[in-house]
N, C-alpha and C positions, 0 to 999 in steps of 0.2 A: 640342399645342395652341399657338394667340398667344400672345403675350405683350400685356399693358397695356393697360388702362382708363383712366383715373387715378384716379378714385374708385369710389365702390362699396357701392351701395345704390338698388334700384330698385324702386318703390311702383308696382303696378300700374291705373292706371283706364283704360277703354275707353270713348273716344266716337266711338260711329259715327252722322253727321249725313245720313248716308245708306245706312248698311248693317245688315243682320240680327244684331244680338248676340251670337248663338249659333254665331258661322262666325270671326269674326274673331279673333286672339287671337295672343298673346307669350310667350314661352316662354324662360328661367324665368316662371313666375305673378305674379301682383303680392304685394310684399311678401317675395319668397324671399330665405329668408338663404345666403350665399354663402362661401366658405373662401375666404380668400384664397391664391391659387397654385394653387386646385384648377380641373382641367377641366372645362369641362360647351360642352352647345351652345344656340348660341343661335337660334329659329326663330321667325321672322314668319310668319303666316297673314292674307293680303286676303281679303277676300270678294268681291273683284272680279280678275277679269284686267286686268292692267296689264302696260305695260311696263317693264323695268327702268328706262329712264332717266326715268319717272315718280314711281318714290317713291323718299322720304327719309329714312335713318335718322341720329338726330343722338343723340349721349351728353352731357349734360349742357349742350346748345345749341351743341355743335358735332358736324359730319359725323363720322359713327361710324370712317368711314377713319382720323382721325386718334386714335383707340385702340384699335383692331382690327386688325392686321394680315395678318390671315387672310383668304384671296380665298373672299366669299359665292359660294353656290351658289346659282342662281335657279329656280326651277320655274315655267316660264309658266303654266300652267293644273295644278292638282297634284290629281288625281283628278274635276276635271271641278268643282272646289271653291274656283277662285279661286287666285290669283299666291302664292306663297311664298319665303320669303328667310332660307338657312338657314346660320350661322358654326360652322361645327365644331370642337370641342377650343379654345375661347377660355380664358386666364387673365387674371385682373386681380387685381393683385400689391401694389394700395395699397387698403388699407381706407376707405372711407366710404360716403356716400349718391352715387348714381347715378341718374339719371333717362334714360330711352329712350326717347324719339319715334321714332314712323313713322308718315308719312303718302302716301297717293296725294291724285289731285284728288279722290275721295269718302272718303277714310277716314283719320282717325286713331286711331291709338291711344297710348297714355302705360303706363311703367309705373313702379316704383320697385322697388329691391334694396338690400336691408343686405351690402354686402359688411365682411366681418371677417376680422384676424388672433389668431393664439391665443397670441402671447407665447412664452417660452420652456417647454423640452418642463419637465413636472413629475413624472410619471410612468417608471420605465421599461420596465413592463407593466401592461396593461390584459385585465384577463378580463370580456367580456359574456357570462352566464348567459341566455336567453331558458326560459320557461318556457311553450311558446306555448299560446295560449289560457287561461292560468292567472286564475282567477275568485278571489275571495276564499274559497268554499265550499270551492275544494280544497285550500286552506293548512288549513280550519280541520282541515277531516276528515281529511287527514293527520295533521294534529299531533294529535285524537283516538286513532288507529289505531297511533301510530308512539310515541306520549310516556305516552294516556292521562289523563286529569282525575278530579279525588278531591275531593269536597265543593265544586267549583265551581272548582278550581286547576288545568292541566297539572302535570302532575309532567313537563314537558321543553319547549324549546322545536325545532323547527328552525333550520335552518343561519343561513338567512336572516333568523329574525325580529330576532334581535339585532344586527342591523349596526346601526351608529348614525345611520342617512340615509336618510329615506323620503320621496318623492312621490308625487302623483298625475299617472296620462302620460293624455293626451289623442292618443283613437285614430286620429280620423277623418281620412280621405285627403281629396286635393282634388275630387273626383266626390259624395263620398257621407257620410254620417255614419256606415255600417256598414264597417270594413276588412276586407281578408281579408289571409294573412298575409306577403303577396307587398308589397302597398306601405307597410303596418308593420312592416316588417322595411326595408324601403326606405329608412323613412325614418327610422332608425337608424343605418344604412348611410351613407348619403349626407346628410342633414341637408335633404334639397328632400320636398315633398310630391307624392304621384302618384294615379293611380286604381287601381280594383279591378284587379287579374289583373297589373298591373305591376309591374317594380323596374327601378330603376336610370333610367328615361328620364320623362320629361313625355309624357301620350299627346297624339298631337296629330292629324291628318287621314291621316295617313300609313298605308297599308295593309301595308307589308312590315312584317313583327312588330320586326323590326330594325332602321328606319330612323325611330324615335323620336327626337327630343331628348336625347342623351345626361347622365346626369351621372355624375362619377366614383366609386366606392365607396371608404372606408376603408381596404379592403385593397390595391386600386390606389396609392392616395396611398402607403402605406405601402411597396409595393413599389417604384416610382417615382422616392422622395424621401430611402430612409432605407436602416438594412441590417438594419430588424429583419425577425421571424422573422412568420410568421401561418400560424393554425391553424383551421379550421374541422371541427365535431364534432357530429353528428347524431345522433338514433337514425330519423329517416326516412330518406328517399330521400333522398341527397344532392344531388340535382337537385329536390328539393321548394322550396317559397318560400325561406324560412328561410335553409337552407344557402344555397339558390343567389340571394338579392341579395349577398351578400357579395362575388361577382365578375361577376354576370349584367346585362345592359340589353338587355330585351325587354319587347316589352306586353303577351303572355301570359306567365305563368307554367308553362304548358302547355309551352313550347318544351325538353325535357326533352335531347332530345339535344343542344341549341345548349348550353345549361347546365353539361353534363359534359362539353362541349367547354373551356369555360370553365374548369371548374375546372382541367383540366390545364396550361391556359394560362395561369392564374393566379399559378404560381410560391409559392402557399402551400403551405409546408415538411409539414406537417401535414392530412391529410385523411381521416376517418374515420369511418365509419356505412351506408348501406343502398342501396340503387338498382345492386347492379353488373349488374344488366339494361342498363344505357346504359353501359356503359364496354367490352363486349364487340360483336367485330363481328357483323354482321344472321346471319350463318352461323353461330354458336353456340348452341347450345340454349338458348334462352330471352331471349335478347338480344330488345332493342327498340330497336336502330339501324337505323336506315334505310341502315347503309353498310356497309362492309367495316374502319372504325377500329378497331382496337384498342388502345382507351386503357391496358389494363392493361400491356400490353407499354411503350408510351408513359413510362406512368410509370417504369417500369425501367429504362428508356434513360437516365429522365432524374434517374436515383441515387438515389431512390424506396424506402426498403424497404418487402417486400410483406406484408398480411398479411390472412388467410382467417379467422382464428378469434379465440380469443380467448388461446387458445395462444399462436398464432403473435404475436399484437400484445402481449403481456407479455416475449418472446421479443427483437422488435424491438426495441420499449421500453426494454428492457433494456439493449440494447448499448449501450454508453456511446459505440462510433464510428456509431450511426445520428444525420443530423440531418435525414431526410428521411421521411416515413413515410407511406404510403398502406394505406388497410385498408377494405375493403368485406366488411359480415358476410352479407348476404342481399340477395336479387336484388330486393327490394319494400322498405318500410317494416319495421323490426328489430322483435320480441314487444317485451312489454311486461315489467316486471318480476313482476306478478302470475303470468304465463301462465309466463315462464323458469325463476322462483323457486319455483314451488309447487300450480300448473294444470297444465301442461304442457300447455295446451292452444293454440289456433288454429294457427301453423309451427311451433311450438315442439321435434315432432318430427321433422322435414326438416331443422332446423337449429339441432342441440343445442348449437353452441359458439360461437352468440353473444358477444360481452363486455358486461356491463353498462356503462349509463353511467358510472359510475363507475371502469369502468376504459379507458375512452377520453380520460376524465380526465385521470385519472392519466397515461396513457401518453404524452399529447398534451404535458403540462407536462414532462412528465420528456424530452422531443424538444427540445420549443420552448427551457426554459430553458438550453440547451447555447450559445444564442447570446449571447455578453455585452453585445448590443447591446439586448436586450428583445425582447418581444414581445408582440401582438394574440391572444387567442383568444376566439372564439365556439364556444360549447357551447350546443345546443337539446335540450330533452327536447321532443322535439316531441310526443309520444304523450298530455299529458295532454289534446291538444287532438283528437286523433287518436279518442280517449275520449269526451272531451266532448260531440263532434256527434251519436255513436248513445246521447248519456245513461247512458253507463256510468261511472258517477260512482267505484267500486271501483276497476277499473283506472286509473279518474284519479287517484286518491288515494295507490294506491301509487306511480306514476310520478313524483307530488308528491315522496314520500316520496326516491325516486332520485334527483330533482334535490338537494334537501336533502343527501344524503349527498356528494355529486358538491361541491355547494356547502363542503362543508364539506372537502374537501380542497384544494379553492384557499384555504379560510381558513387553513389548514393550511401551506399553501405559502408564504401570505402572511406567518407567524409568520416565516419566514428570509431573505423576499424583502418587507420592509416597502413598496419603494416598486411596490407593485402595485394598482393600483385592481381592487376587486369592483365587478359591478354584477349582481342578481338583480332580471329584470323579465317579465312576459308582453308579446307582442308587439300582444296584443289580447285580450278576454275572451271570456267564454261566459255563458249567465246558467245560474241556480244558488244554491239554497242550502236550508239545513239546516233543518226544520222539527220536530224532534221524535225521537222514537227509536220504531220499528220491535217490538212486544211482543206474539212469534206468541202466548201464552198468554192474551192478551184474546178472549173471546170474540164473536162476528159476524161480519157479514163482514170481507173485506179492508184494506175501507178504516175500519172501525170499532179495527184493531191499532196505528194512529197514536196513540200519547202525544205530547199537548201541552203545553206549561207543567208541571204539577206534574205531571202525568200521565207525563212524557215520563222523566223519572228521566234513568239513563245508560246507555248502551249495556255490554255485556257480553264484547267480544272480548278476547281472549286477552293476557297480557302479550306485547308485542311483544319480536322478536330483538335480538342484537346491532345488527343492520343496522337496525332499528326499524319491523320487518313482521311485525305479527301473524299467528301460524299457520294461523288461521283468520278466515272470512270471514263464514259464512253463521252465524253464532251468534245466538240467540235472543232476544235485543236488538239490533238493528242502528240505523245513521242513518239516519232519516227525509229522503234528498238528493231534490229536486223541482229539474226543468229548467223555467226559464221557459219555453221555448217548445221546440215539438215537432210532428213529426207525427202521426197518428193513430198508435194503439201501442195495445202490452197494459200494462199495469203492473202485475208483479208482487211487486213491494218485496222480493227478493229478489237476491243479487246473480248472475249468471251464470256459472255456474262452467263448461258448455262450451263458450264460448267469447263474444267482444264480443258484448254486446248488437247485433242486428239489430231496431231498432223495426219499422220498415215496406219494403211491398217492391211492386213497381211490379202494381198492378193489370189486367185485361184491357181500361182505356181507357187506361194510359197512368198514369194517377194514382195516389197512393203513397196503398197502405191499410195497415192495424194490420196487422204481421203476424203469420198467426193461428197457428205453431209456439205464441208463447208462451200461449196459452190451451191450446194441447192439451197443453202440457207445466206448466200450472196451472189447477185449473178456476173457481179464484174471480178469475182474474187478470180486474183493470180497465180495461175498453175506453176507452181516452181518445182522444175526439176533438181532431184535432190543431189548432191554433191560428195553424199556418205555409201558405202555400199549398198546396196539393195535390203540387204538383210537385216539393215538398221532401221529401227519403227521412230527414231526421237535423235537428237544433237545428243553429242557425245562432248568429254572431258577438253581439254585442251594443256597446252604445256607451259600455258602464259602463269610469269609468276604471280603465286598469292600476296597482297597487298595485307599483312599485319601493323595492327596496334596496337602498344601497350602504355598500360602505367602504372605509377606504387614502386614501391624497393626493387631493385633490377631489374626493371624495367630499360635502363640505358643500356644494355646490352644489346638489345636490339636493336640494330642498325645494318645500314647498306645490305647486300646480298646476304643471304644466308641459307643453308640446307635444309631441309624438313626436320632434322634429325637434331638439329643444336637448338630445336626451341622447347625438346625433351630436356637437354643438357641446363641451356636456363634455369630450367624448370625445378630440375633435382638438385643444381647447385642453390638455387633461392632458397630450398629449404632444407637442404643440410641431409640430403639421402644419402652421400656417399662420406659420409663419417661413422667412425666406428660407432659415436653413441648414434647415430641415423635421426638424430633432428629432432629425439623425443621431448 
């Protein structure tokens, strides 16, 4: 990328005295906060065809030439949608306010950026925990299931409740008030806001999935500026949102093989979880490339140890001479702990050796911290969300319960390695919550077994293991869990023991009806009609703020309300990215 702005901070307002609103636009957004030193692109949209030597772009009331040194790309007519003017890979290296004009003879527009530096590095590991889709319902019902409550007390808490540092994160992308988890995890990543199905770029008019607005991610920065280590740790597909903003800039989320192209490219030390359908070439049984790459090969070239099981990554993990580790356990998204631990139900028997989260954890710190320079790790329990959307609130509670245990071995780590920041946050919610307890020995129907209030007493499961999973699930007290929103379904207040709930299933027009297995497999189950449009198969995201914890070195920063966007800023300020020496 350029080098130099001189300031740096640009507020975005759009006046078109002659153009349609909705065409014209800047990129960063107005108002985007900026890292100083970090890359991103900068792209004008006219709503009019011009020619270049018609408009003018000025940085703070002079010609943008004289802070930009990077020769603009111009697009005379860019999809039949008007003139565009696009600086790739720019830096601006001094912090302040910034203002960018661009105008032709019918258009201007104005915008404004907070460009900021982060001070010296304060940290010298940073672990982000994402718990995606994590609701407040499934802390509780874990810690229910996992601790248990006695006269109105837990007798335990989880990993996370005790950190001494809580927020509230505000979800919403720049498109939409609903995120999904591709531009929440985005904007984690990289500190800029995006739309739905994106990470890493501003969407802008552009049709190739990859010729977005770039902006740079965390791990980039880090690999870039510094010699620490980075780790990325899944139990989905590792070309799912999650994993793949950490190194991805595309505006679908979809682009699955572009993604696990990435992470190979990525140079992070550590890579570990589900998707090796994309990392083998189209010729292989069950590959889903479109080529002939063979990433797995790729990464063995590139000093990489391998690992299939969960064997084999205890194995690797182990060697004190590994400092490179790649491990892909199942060719889709990895079981769940309920299904590994104690169902054995959905893949579970195609692919018995799994590792839990917690030992990709484990494996992942015991890799990373070999380097004495520090290091970044990102760990998603991505499954409670995976859960969440077919309303199987069980399987979400145990997975809760995994991240919790997961959690607490970085708290663990952190006992010897004080300067590490925690941070436990979902990347967006679900809606969700606990109304009562479940009491098959009331008599009537179905829905007359709900205890409320005094009624509701406490649920009956079993004292939980060491690992804090009770043996049993379907016990004669259960929690009363209700999803805000849903499609048509059966409800049968029972949890599914062969396998994730399946609510609904596409009809003979096309539209998603209750799917009626579960009434022939209960016969008082309750038909609910669904309250999401027809064309939804599962519950969808919701707007309700995410519930973060942290702790370690800057960890007090976080407090009261906050954006999605400042827990990037944390992030690169704790470890000194936006200094000229960048935290080495």
């Amino acid at each position: 990328m350029a080098n130099t702005f001189n300031k740096l901070v640009f507020s975005l307002t759009l006046i078109f005295p002659f153009a349609l609103v909705n065409a014209s636009a800047v990129y960063p957004i107005d108002n985007a906060s900026i890292l100083s030193g970090s890359k991103f692109d900068i792209k004008i949209e006219f709503d009019n065809v011009v020619s270049q030597d018609e408009l003018t772009v000025e940085i703070n009331g002079l010609q943008a030439s004289k802070f930009v040194t990077v020769k603009p790309e111009f697009i005379v007519n860019e999809n039949g949608k008007g003139s565009s003017l696009i600086y790739r890979d720019v830096q601006i290296l001094k912090a302040g306010n910034y203002q960018i004009v661009a105008r032709t003879p019918k258009e201007k527009m104005q915008v404004t950026w907070e460009v900021y530096s982060s001070g010296p590095r304060r940290v010298k590991n940073v672990i982000l925990f994402i718990g995606d889709g994590m609701t407040i319902a499934n802390r509780t019902a874990a810690r229910v299931l996992s601790k248990g409550i006695f006269e109105g007390k837990y007798q335990g808490k989880l990993a996370f409740d005790d950190m001494p540092n809580t927020a509230l994160i505000g979800t919403s992308g720049s498109d939409s008030l609903i995120t999904d988890s591709a531009n929440s995890m985005s904007a984690y990543t990289t500190g800029h806001k995006t739309a739905v199905n994106a990470m890493g770029v501003y969407v802008s008019r552009a049709n190739d999935n990859l010729s977005h607005p770039k902006v740079e991610t965390i791990a980039e920065l880090i690999k870039r500026n510094t010699k620490m280590s980075v780790g990325i740790v899944s139990d989905a597909e590792l070309e799912d949102a999650t994993p793949g903003a950490m190194v991805s800039h595309t505006r679908r989320r979809s682009d699955k093989q572009y993604i696990a192209d990435q992470l190979l490219s990525s140079g992070a030390e550590v890579i570990l979880g589900g998707g090796s359908a994309y990392f083998y070439p189209q010729s292989s049984k069950g590959s889903k490339r479109k080529d002939e790459n063979d990433l797995v090969q790729e990464f063995k070239r590139k000093g990489y140890e391998l690992a299939f099981t969960k064997q084999e990554l205890a194995a690797a993990s182990e060697n004190k001479a590994t400092r490179r580790l790649f491990g892909v356990f199942h060719p889709d998204n990895m079981d769940g702990s309920l299904d590994r631990l104690y169902l054995k139900k959905n893949t579970v028997q195609q692919y018995p050796n799994q590792p839990d989260l917690t030992e990709m954890t484990k494996a992942a710190l015991d890799v990373l911290s070999r380097n004495q320079n520090g290091f970044f790790l990102m760990v998603e329990a991505a499954l409670i969300d995976k859960f969440n959307h077919p309303l199987d609130w069980e399987r979400a509670a145990f997975d809760t319960i995994m991240l919790s245990n997961s959690v607490q071995i970085a708290k663990d780590f952190a006992k010897t390695h004080p300067d590490t920041l925690i941070i436990v946050t979902p990347d967006h919610t679900h809606s969700g919550s606990i109304s009562g307890v479940v009491h098959d020995e009331k008599p009537g129907p179905l829905r007359e077994k709900v205890g409320v209030y005094a009624e509701a007493g406490y649920p009956n499961y079993p004292k939980a293991d060491t690992q804090g999973y009770p043996s049993q699930i379907d016990v004669s007290k259960r929690l009363a869990y209700f999803y805000g929103n849903y499609p048509d379904h059966f409800e049968t207040l029972h949890p599914k023991l062969d396998g994730t709930f399946v609510p609904a299933i596409k009809g003979t027009d096309g539209k998603y009806i209750a799917n009626p297995k579960y009434q022939q497999l209960q016969e008082d189950a309750i038909h609910i009609g669904g309250n999401l449009p027809s064309t939804q198969e599962s519950g969808v995201h919701t707007a309700d703020d995410a519930l973060l914890n942290a702790m370690g070195p800057g960890s007090e920063k976080f407090k009261g309300f906050m954006d999605n966007t400042q827990v990037f800023k944390i992030m690169v300020e704790s470890l000194g990215l936006g200094q000229n020496n960048h935290g080495k």
